[in-house]
C-alpha positions as a Markdown table, in Angstrom:
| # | Residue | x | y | z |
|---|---|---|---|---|
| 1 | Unk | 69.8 | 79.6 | 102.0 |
| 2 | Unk | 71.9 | 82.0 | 104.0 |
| 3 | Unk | 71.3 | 81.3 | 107.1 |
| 4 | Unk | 71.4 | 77.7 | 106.0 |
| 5 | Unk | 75.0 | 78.4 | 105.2 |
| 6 | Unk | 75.7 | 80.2 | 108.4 |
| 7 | Unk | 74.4 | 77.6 | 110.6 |
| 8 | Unk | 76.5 | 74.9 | 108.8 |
| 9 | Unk | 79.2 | 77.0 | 109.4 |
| 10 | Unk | 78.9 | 77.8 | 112.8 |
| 11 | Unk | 78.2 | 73.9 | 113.5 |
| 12 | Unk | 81.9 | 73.5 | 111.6 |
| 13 | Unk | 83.2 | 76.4 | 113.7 |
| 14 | Unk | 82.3 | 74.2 | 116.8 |
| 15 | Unk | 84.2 | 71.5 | 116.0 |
| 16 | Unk | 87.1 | 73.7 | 114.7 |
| 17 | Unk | 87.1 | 75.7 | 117.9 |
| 18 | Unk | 87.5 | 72.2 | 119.8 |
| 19 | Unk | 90.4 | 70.6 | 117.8 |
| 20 | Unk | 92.4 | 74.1 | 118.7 |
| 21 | Unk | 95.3 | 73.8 | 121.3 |
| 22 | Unk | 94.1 | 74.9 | 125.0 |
| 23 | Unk | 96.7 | 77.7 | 124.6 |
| 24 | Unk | 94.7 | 79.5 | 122.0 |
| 25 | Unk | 91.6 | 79.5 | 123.8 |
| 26 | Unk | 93.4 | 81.1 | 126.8 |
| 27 | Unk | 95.0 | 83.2 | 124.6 |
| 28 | Unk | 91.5 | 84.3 | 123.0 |
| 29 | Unk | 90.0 | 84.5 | 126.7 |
| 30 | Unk | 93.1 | 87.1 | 127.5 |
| 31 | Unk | 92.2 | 89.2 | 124.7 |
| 32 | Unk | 88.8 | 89.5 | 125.6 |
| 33 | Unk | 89.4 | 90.6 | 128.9 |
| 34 | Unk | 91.9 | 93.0 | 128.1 |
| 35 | Unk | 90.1 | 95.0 | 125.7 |
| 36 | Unk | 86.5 | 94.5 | 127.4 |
| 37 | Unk | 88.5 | 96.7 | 130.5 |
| 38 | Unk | 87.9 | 99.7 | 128.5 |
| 39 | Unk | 88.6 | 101.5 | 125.5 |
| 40 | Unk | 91.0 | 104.6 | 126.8 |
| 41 | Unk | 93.1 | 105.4 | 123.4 |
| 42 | Unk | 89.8 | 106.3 | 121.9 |
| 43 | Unk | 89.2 | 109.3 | 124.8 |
| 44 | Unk | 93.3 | 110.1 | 124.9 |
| 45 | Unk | 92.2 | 113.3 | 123.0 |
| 46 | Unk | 89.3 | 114.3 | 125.2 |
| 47 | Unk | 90.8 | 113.4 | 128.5 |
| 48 | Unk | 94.2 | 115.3 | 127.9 |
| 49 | Unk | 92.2 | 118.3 | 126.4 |
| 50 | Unk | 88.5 | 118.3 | 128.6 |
| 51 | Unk | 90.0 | 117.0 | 131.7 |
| 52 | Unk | 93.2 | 118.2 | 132.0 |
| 53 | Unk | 93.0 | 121.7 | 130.0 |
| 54 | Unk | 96.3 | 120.8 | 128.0 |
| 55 | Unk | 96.1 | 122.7 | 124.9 |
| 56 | Unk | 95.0 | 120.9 | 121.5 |
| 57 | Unk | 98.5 | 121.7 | 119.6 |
| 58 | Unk | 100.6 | 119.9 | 122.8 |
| 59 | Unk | 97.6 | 117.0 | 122.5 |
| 60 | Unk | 98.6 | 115.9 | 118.8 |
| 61 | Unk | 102.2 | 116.4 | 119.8 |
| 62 | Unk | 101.6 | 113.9 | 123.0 |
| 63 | Unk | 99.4 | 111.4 | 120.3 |
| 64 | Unk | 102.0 | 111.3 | 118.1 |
| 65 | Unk | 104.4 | 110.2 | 120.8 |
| 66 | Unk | 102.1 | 107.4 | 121.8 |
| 67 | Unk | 102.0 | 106.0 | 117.8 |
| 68 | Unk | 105.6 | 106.9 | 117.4 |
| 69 | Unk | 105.6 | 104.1 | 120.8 |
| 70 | Unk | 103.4 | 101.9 | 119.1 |
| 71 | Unk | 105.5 | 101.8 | 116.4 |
| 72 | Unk | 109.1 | 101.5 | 117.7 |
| 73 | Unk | 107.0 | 98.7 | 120.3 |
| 74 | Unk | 106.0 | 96.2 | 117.6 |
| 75 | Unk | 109.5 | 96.3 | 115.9 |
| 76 | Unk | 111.5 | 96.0 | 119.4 |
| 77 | Unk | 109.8 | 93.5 | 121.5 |
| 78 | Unk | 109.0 | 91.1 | 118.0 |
| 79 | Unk | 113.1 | 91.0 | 117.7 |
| 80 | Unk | 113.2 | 90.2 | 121.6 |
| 81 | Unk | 111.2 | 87.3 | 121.2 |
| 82 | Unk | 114.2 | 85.9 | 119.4 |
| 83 | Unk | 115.8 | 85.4 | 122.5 |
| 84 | Unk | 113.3 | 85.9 | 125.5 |
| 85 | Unk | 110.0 | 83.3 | 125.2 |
| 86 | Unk | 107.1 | 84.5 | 124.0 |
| 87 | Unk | 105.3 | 83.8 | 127.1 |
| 88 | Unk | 107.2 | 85.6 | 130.0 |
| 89 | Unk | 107.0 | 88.8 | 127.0 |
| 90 | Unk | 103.3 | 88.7 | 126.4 |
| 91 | Unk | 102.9 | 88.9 | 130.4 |
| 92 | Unk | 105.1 | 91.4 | 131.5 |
| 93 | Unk | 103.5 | 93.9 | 128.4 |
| 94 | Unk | 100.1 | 92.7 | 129.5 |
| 95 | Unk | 100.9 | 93.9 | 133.1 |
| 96 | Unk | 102.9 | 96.9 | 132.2 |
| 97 | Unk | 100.2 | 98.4 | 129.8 |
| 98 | Unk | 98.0 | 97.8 | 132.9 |
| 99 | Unk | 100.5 | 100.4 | 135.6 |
| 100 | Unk | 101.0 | 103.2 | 133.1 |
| 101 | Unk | 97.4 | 102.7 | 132.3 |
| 102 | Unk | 96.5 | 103.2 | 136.4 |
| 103 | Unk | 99.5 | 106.0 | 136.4 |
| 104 | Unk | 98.0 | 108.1 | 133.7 |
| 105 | Unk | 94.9 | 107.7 | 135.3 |
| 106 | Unk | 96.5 | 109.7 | 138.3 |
| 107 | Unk | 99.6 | 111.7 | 137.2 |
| 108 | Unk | 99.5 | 115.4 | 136.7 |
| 109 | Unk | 102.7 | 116.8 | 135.6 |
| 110 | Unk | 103.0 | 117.0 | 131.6 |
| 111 | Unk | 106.1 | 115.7 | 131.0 |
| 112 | Unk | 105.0 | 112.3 | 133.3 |
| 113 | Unk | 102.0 | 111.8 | 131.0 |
| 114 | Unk | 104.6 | 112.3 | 127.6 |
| 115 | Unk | 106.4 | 109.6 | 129.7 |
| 116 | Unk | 103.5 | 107.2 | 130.4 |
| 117 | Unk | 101.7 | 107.9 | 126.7 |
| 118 | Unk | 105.2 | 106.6 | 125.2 |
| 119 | Unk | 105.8 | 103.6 | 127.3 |
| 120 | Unk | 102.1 | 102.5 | 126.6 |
| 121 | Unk | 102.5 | 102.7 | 123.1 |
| 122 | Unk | 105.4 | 100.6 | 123.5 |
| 123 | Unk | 103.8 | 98.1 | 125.5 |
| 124 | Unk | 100.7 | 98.1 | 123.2 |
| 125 | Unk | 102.6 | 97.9 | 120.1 |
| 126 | Unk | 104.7 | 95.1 | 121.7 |
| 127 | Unk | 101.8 | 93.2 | 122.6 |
| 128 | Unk | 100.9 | 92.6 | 118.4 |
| 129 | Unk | 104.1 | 90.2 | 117.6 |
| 130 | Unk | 103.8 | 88.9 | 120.6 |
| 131 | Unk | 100.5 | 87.6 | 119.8 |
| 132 | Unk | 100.5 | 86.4 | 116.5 |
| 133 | Unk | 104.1 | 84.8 | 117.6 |
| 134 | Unk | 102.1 | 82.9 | 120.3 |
| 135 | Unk | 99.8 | 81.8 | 118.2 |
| 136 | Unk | 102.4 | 80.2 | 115.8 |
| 137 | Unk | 104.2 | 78.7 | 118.7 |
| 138 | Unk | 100.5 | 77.0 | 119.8 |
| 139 | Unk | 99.6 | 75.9 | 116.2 |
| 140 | Unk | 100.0 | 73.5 | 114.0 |
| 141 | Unk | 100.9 | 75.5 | 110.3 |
| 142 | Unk | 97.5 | 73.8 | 109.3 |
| 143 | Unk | 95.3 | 75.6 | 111.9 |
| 144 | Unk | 96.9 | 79.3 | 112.4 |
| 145 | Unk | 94.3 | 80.9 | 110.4 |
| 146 | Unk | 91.4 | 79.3 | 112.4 |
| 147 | Unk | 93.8 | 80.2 | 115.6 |
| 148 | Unk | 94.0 | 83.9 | 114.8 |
| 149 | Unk | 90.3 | 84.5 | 114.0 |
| 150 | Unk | 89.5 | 82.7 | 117.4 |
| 151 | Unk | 91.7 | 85.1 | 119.2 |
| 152 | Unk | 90.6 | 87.8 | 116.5 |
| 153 | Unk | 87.1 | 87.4 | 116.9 |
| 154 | Unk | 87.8 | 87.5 | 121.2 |
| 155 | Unk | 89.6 | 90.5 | 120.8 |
| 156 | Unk | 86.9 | 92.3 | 118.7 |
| 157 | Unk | 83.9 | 91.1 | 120.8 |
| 158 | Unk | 85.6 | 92.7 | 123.9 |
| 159 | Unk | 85.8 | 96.1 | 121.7 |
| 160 | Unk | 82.3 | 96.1 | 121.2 |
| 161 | Unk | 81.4 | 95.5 | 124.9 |
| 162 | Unk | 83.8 | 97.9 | 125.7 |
| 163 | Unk | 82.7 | 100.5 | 123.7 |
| 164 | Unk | 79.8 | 100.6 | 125.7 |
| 165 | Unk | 81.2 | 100.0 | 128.9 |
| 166 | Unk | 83.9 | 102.7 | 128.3 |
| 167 | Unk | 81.0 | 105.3 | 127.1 |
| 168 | Unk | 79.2 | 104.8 | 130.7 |
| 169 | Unk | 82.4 | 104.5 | 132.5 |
| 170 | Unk | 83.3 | 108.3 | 130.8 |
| 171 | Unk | 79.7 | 109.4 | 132.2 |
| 172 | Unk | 81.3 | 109.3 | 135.5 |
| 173 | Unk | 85.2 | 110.9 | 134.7 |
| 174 | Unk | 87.5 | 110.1 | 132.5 |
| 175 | Unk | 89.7 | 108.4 | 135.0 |
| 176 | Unk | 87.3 | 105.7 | 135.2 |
| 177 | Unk | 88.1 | 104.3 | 131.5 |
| 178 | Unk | 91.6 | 105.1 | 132.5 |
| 179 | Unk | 91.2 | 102.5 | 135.6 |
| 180 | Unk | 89.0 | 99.8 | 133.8 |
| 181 | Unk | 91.4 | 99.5 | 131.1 |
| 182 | Unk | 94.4 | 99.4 | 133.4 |
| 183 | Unk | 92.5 | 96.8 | 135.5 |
| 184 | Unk | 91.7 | 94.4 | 132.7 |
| 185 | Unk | 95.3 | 94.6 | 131.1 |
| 186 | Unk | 96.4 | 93.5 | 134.5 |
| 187 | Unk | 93.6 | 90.9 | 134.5 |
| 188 | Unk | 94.7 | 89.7 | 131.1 |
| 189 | Unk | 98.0 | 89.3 | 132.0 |
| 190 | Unk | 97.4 | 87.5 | 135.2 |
| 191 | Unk | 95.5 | 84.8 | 133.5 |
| 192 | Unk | 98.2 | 84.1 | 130.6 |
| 193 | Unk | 100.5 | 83.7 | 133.4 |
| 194 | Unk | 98.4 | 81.2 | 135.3 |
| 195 | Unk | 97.4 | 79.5 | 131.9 |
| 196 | Unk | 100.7 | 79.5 | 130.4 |
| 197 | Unk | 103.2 | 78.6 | 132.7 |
| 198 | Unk | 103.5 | 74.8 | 131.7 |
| 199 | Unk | 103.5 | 76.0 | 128.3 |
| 200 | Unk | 106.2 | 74.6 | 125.6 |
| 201 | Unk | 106.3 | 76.0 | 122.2 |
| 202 | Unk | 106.2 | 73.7 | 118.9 |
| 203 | Unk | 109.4 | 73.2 | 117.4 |
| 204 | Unk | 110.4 | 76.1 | 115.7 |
| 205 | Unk | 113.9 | 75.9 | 113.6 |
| 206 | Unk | 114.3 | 79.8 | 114.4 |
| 207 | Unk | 114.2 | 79.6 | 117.8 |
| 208 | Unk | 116.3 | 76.3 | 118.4 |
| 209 | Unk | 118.9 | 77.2 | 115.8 |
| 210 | Unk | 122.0 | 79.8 | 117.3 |
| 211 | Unk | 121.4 | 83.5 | 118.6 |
| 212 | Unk | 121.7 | 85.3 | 115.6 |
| 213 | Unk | 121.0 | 82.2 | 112.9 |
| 214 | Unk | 118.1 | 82.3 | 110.5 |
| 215 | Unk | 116.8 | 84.1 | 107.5 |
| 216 | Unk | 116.2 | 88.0 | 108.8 |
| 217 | Unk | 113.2 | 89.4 | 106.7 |
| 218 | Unk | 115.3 | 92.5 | 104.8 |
| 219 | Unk | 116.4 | 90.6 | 102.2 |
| 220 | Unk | 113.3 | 88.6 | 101.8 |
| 221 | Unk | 111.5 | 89.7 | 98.6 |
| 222 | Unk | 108.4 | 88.0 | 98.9 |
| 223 | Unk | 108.0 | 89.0 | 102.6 |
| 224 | Unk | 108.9 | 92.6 | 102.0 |
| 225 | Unk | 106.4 | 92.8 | 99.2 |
| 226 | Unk | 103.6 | 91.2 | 101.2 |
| 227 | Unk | 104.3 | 94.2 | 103.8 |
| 228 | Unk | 104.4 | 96.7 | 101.3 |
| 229 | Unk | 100.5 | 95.1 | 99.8 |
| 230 | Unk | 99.7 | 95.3 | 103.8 |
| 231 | Unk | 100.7 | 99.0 | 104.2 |
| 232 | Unk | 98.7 | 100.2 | 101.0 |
| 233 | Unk | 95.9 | 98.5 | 102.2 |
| 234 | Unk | 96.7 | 99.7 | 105.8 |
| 235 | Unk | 96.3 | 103.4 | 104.3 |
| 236 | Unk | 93.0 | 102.8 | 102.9 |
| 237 | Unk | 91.6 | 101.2 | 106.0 |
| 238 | Unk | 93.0 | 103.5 | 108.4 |
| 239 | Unk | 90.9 | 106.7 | 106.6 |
| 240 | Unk | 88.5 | 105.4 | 108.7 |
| 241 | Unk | 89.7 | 106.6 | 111.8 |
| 242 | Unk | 91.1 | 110.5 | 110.1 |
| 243 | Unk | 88.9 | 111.5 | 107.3 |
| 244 | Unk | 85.8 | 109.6 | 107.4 |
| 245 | Unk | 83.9 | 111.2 | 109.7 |
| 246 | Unk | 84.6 | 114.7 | 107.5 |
| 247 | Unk | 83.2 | 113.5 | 104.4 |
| 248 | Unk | 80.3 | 112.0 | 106.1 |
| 249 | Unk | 79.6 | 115.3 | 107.5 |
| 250 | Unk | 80.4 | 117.3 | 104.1 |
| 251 | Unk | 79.1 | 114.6 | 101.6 |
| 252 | Unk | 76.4 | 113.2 | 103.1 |
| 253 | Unk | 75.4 | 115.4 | 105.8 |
| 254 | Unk | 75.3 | 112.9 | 108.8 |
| 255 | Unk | 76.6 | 113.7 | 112.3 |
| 256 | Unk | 79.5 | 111.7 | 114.3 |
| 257 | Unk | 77.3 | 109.5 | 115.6 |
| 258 | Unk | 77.3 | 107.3 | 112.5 |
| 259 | Unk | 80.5 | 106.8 | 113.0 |
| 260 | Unk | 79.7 | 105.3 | 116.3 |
| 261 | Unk | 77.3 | 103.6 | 114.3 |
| 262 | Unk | 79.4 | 102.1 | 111.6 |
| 263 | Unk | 82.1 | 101.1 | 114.5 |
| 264 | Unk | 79.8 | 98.8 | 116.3 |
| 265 | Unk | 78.5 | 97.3 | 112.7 |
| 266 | Unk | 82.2 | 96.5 | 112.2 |
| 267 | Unk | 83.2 | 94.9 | 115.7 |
| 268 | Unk | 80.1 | 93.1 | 115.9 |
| 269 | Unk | 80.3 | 91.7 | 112.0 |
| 270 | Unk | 83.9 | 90.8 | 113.0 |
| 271 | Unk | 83.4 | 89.6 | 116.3 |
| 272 | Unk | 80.4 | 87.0 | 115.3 |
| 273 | Unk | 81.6 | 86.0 | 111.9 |
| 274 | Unk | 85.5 | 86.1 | 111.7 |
| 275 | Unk | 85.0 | 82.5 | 113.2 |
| 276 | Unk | 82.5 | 81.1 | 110.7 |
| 277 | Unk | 83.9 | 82.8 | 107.8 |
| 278 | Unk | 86.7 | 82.0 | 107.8 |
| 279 | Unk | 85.9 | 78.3 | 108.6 |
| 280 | Unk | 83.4 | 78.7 | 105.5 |
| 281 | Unk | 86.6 | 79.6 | 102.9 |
| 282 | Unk | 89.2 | 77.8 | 104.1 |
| 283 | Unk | 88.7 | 76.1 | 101.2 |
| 284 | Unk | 88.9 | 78.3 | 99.2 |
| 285 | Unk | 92.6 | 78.7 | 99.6 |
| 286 | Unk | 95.4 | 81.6 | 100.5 |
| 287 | Unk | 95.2 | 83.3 | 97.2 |
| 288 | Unk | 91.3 | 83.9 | 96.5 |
| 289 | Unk | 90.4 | 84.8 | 99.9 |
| 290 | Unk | 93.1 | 87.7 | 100.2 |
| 291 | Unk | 92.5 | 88.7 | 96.6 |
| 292 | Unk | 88.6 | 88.8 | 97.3 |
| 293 | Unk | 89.3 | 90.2 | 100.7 |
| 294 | Unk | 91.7 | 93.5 | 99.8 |
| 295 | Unk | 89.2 | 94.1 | 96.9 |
| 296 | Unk | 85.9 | 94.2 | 99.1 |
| 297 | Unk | 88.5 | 96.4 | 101.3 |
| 298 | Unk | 89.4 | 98.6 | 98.7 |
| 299 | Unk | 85.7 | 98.7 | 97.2 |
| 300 | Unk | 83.5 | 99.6 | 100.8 |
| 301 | Unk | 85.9 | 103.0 | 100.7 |
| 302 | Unk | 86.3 | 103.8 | 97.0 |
| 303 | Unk | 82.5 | 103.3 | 96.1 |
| 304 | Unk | 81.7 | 106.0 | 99.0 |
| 305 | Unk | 81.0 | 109.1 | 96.4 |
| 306 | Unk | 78.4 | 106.8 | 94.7 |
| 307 | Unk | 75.8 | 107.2 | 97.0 |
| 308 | Unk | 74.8 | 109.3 | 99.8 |
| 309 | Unk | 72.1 | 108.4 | 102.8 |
| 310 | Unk | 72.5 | 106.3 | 105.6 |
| 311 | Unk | 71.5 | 103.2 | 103.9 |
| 312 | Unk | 74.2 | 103.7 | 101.6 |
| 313 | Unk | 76.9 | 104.2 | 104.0 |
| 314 | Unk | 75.5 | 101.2 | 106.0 |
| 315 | Unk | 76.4 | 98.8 | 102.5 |
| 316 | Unk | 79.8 | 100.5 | 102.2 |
| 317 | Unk | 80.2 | 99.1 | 105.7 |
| 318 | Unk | 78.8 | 95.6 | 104.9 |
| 319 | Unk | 81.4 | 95.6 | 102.1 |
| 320 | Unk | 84.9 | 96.5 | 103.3 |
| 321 | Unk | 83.9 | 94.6 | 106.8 |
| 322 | Unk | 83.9 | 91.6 | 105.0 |
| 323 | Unk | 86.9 | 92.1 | 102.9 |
| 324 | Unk | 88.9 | 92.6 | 106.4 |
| 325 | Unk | 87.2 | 89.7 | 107.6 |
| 326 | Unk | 88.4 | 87.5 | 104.1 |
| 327 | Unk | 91.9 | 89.3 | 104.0 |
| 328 | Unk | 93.5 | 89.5 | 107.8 |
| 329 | Unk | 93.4 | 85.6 | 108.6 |
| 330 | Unk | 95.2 | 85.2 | 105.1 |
| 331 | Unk | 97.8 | 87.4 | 105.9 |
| 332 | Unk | 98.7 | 86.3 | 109.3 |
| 333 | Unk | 98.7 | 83.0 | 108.5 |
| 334 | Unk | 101.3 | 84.0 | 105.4 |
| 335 | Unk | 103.7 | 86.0 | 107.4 |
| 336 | Unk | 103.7 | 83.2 | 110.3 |
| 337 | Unk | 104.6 | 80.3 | 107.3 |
| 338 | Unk | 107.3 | 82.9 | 106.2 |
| 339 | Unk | 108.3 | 83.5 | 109.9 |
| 340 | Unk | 108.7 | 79.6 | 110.3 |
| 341 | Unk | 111.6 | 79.7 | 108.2 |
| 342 | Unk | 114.2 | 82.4 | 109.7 |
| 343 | Unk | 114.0 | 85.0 | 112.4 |
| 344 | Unk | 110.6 | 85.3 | 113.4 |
| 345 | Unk | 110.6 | 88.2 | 116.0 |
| 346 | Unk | 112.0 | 90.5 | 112.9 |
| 347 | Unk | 109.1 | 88.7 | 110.8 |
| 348 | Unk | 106.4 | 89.6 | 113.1 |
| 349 | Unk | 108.0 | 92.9 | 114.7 |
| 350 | Unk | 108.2 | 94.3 | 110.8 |
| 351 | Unk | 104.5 | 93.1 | 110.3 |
| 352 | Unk | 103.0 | 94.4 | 113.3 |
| 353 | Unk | 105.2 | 98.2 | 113.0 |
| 354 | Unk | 103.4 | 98.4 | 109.3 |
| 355 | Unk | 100.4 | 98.2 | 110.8 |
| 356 | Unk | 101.1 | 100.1 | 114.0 |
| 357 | Unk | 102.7 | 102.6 | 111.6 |
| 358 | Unk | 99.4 | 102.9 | 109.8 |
| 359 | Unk | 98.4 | 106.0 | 111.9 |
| 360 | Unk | 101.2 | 107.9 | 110.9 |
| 361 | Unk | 101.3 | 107.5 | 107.1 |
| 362 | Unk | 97.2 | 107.5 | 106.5 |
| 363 | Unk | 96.1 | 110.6 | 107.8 |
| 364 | Unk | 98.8 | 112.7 | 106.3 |
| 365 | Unk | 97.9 | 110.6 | 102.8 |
| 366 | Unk | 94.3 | 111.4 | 103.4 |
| 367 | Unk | 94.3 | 114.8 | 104.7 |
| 368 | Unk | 96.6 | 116.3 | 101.9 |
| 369 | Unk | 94.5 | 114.6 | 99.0 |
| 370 | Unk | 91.0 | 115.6 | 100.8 |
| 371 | Unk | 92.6 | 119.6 | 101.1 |
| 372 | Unk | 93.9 | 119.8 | 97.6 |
| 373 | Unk | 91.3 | 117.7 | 95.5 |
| 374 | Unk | 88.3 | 117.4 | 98.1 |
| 375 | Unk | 86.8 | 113.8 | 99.4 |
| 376 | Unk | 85.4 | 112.4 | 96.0 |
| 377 | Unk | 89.0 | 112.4 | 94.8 |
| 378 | Unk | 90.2 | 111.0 | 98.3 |
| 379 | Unk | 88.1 | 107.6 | 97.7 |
| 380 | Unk | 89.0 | 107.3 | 94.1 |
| 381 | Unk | 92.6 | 107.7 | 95.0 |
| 382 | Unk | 92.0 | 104.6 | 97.5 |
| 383 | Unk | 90.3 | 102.6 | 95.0 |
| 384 | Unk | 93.4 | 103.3 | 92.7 |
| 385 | Unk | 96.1 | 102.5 | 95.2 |
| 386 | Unk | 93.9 | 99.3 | 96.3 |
| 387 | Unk | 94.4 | 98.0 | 92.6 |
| 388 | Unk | 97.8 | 98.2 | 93.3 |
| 389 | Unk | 97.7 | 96.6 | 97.0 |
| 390 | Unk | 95.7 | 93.6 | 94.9 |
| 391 | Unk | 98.7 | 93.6 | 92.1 |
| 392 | Unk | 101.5 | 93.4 | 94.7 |
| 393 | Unk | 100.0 | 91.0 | 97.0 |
| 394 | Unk | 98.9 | 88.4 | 94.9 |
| 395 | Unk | 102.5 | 88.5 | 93.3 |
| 396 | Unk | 104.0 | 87.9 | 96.6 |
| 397 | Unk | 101.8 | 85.6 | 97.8 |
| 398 | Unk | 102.4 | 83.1 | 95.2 |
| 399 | Unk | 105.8 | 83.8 | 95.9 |
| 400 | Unk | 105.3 | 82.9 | 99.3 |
| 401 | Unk | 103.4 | 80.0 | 98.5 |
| 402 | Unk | 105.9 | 78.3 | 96.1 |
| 403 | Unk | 108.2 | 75.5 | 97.7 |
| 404 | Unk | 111.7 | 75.2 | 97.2 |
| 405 | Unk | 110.8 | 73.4 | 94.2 |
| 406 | Unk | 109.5 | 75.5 | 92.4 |
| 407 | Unk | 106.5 | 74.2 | 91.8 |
| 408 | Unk | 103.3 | 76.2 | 93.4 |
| 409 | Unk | 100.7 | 75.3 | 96.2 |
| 410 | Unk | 97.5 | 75.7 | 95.2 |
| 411 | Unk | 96.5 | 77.4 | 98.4 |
């Protein structure tokens, strides 16, 4: 029966994937390449410490820089695509990241690699709004949530390939990872130029109207409260990359390499089924699939201390994969409907820094609880701040969802 249902759906996602505007595929081809370059953010920490002997204390100082970058990146370059198209943006950060990615590779003096770690977190956070803005441009309203898991599926298929390619390339030096990365960013960016140079946007009332004219998101309840659901559930997810691989070691005795492990089984699940799952519940509606997908989210973490053993760890896995897989087309899709109506690049820049911003806020949540009440309490903190995430969202999702009218859509 299951892989009855999977084979329907991939036979739907077929036909899906060929009604979508060329720019989309191009879009999802450019993310593929740019991630399968390499993975260097995940050996920042090794190379500045192993390779170049700069002390741990100055390496968290240099990190927080580059997500400090990240941050201030997604907010910036989403409000300059108010004024600047989309397409000359997406580029030039595609071809950027790619230079201070060759630099860094090559640079020696300290305060040049603060430099180069900043402007890359710029360039990578402005690369977020940029994307989901393009896809908005590119889509019909009716098709953005198949758009983004096309591009989101690309994008997470190139992290898996890159995770390998990246672990051989480090075999060799770490400036290797530094130069494949660098090389595919520029790749990336060369192709969107070529693809999208006859390129014209849909109509889009924020972008036609006056500089300066449209709805800007501060005063948007029903936004704002969709970003706050986003950043709780942001926290939980994000304990994945700070304190996970502590309590697997202190709780159930396994080594890092599950983590490897449980990375893969995400960017494969994500990269094979974002596409057919979310083709599979489109029907299903706006509402259902976010609530269904921030409680499997909220559940893979907070059910942790229930088990022990790789096999339970494994099912965690299973289980808040497919909640991100349920929730993240839901809320793109949301926040580019809401976009639509006033000034986009502050709609996307404010999404895109909540979830850049994620890897400052997490590990100080996580850490704190995990020091004062140990790892148990950790999870069950998550599960109760994930009942709130489900409480705010929902709320501002039928919020978002309800026409000048009043009256609600039932999706």
């Amino acid at each position: 029966m299951l892989f009855r249902l999977l084979g329907a759906a991939h036979l739907g996602a077929q036909r899906y994937l060929s009604s979508l505007p060329p720019t989309i595929h191009s879009l999802a081809l450019a993310v593929f390449v740019n991630r399968v370059g390499g993975a260097a953010k995940a050996f920042f920490a090794l190379y500045l410490h192993d390779a170049r002997g700069i002390e741990l204390t100055t390496v968290g100082l240099l990190l927080s820089i580059n997500g400090a970058g990240v941050v201030a990146g997604s907010f910036l370059m989403g409000i300059l695509s108010d004024r600047w198209p989309t397409r000359k943006l997406i580029v030039f950060t595609l071809l950027a990241s790619g230079l201070s990615l060759l630099l860094l590779a090559v640079v020696t003096p300290l305060w040049l690699i603060g430099i180069l770690l900043a402007v890359g977190g710029l360039l990578d956070g402005g690369f977020r709004p940029l994307n989901q803005r393009l896809i908005m441009e590119a889509s019909p309203e009716a098709q953005r949530r198949r758009a983004h898991a096309t591009v989101r599926a690309a994008l997470n298929l190139g992290v898996g390939v890159a995770g390998i390619v990246s672990g051989w390339l480090a075999a060799f030096g770490f400036v290797w990872v530094f130069l494949a990365d660098g090389l595919g960013s520029l790749g990336a960016g060369a192709l969107l130029a070529h693809t999208l140079r006859g390129f014209t946007p849909l109509p889009d009332p924020a972008r036609t109207a006056e500089p300066g004219a449209g709805r800007l998101p501060y005063g948007d309840g029903p936004f704002m409260l969709l970003l706050l659901a986003s950043l709780l559930f942001a926290i939980i997810y994000d304990q994945f990359y700070s304190t996970y691989g502590t309590y697997l070691r202190d709780a159930y005795r396994l080594g890092p390499v599950w983590i490897g492990y449980m990375y893969s089984l995400n960017g494969v699940m994500v990269g094979l089924l974002q596409i057919p799952l979310t083709v599979w519940t489109e029907s299903w509606g706006y509402r259902l699939n976010a609530a269904l997908g921030g409680a499997m989210i909220t559940a893979g973490f907070a059910l942790l201390p229930f088990g022990s053993g790789p096999r339970w760890l494994t099912a965690t896995t299973l289980i808040w994969t497919l909640g991100e897989l349920l929730l993240m087309p839901q809320q793109q899709a949301l926040v580019m409907r809401r976009a639509a109506t006033g000034r986009s690049g502050h709609y996307f820049g404010l999404y895109a820094a909540v979830w850049g911003g994620r890897g400052l806020l997490a590990p100080l949540f996580g850490t704190q609880i995990y020091a004062l009440a140990g790892g148990n309490m950790l999870w069950y903190a998550c599960g109760a701040l994930g009942l709130v995430a489900l409480l705010v969202q929902q709320g501002a999702i039928r919020s978002v969802l309800a026409p000048q009218g009043g009256a609600i859509n039932p999706q």
